[in-house]
Structures are given as structure tokens and as C-alpha cells.
C-alpha positions as CSV (number, residue, x, y, z in Angstrom):
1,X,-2.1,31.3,24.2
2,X,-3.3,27.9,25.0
3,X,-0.9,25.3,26.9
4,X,-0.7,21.9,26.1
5,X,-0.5,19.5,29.2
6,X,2.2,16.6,29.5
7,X,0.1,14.3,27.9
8,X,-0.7,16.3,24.6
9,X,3.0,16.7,24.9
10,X,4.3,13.2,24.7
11,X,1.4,12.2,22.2
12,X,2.7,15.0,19.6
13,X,6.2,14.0,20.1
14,X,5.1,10.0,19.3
15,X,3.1,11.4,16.1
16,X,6.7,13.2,15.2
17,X,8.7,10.4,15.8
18,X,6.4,8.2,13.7
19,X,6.7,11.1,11.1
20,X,10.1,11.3,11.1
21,X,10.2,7.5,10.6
22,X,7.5,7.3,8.1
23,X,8.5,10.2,5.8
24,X,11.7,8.5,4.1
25,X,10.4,5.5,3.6
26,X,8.3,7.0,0.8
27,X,11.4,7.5,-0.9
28,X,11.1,3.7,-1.8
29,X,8.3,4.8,-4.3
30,X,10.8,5.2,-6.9
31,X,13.1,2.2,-5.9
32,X,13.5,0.2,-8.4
33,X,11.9,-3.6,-8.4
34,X,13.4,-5.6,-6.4
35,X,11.3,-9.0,-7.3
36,X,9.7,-8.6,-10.8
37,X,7.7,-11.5,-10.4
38,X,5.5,-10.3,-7.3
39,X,5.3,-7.0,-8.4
40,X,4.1,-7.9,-12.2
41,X,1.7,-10.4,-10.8
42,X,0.4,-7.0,-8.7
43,X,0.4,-5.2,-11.5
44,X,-1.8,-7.4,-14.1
45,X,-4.0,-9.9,-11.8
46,X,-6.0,-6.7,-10.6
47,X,-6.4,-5.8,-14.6
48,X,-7.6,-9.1,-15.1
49,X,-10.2,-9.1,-12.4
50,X,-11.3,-5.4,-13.8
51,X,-11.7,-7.3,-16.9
52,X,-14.1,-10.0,-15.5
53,X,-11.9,-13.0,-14.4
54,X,-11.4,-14.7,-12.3
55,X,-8.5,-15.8,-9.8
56,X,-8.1,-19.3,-8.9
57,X,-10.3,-20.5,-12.2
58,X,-9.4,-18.1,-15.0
59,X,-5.8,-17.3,-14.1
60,X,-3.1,-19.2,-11.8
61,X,-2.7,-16.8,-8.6
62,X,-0.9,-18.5,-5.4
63,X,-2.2,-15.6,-3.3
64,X,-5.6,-15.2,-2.1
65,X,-7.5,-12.9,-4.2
66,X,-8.5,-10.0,-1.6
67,X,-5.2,-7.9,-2.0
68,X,-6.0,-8.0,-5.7
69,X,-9.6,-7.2,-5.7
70,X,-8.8,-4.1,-3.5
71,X,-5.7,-2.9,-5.7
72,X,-8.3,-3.7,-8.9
73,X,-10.8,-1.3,-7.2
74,X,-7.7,1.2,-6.4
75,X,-6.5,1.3,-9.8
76,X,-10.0,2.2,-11.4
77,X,-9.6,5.1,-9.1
78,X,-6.6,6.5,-10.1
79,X,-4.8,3.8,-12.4
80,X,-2.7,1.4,-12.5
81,X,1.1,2.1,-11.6
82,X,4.1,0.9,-9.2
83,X,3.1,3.9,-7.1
84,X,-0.5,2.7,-6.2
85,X,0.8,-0.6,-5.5
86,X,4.1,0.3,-4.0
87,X,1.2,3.1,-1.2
88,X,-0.9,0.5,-1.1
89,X,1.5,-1.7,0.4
90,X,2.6,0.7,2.8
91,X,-0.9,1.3,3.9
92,X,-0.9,-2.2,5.0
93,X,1.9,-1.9,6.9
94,X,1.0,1.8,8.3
95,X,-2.0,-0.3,9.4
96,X,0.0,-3.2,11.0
97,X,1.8,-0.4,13.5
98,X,-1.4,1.0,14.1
């Protein structure tokens, strides 16, 4: 059996920590919405760019368009829902710890 040293130690006790603290956020998956606004412009302006438009000259967006070109790209993949929005966003804030 293989020991791990102090520092192999301390770095799987910060993954578990992280874990631990990571884990019930995902419970806010099925939270219900909180600003329907945000979250419906999330839900269609990345439909309409599938479609072919275009933010800022087909459809009023007052956010720049790269969070909805990558959540258009992300619901080709596995469709459009609260969930893949609701991940994505927690990606990007997974990210911003990182």
C-alpha cells in the first residue's frame, strides 16, 4: 500500500472541501426562476442565433453576444432547457474560482 505525502494530503482535502461546497449548489438546478426576464432572454436569443440572426441588428440584446453564441452551440448539443443554462452558468463561475 502506497502512502500519500503531506502535500497529496492537503491537496485532496482542498478538492473535498471544494466538493463538499460545490455539490449543493447543484440543487439550484431545479430552483425556480428567480428573474424571468434574464433567464427567457437566455433561453430564446441563443434560438434565434441557431436560427440565423443576429444580435444587436436583428433582435435587441443589452448583453454582448458571446454568452449566447456559446449557450446556442450548447443547446444544439443537447437542447435547450433551464438546466443547460442554469450548468452553464455555473461553469462560469466554477471557472472564476479556478
Amino acid at each position: 500500500m502506497r502512502w500519500i505525502g503531506p502535500e497529496q494530503g492537503a491537496r485532496l482535502l482542498a478538492y473535498g472541501v471544494a466538493l463538499g461546497f460545490a455539490l449543493p449548489l447543484l440543487a439550484w438546478l431545479d430552483a425556480p426562476v428567480h428573474r424571468p426576464q434574464d433567464e427567457g432572454m437566455l433561453l430564446v436569443y441563443p434560438e434565434l442565433i441557431a436560427r440565423g440572426l443576429l444580435p444587436h441588428r436583428d433582435f435587441f440584446a443589452i448583453y454582448p453576444p458571446g454568452n449566447f453564441l456559446l449557450l446556442s452551440a450548447l443547446y444544439e448539443a443537447v437542447g435547450a432547457s433551464i438546466a443547460t443554462e442554469r450548468l452553464t452558468g455555473f461553469g462560469y463561475r466554477g471557472a472564476l474560482v479556478v
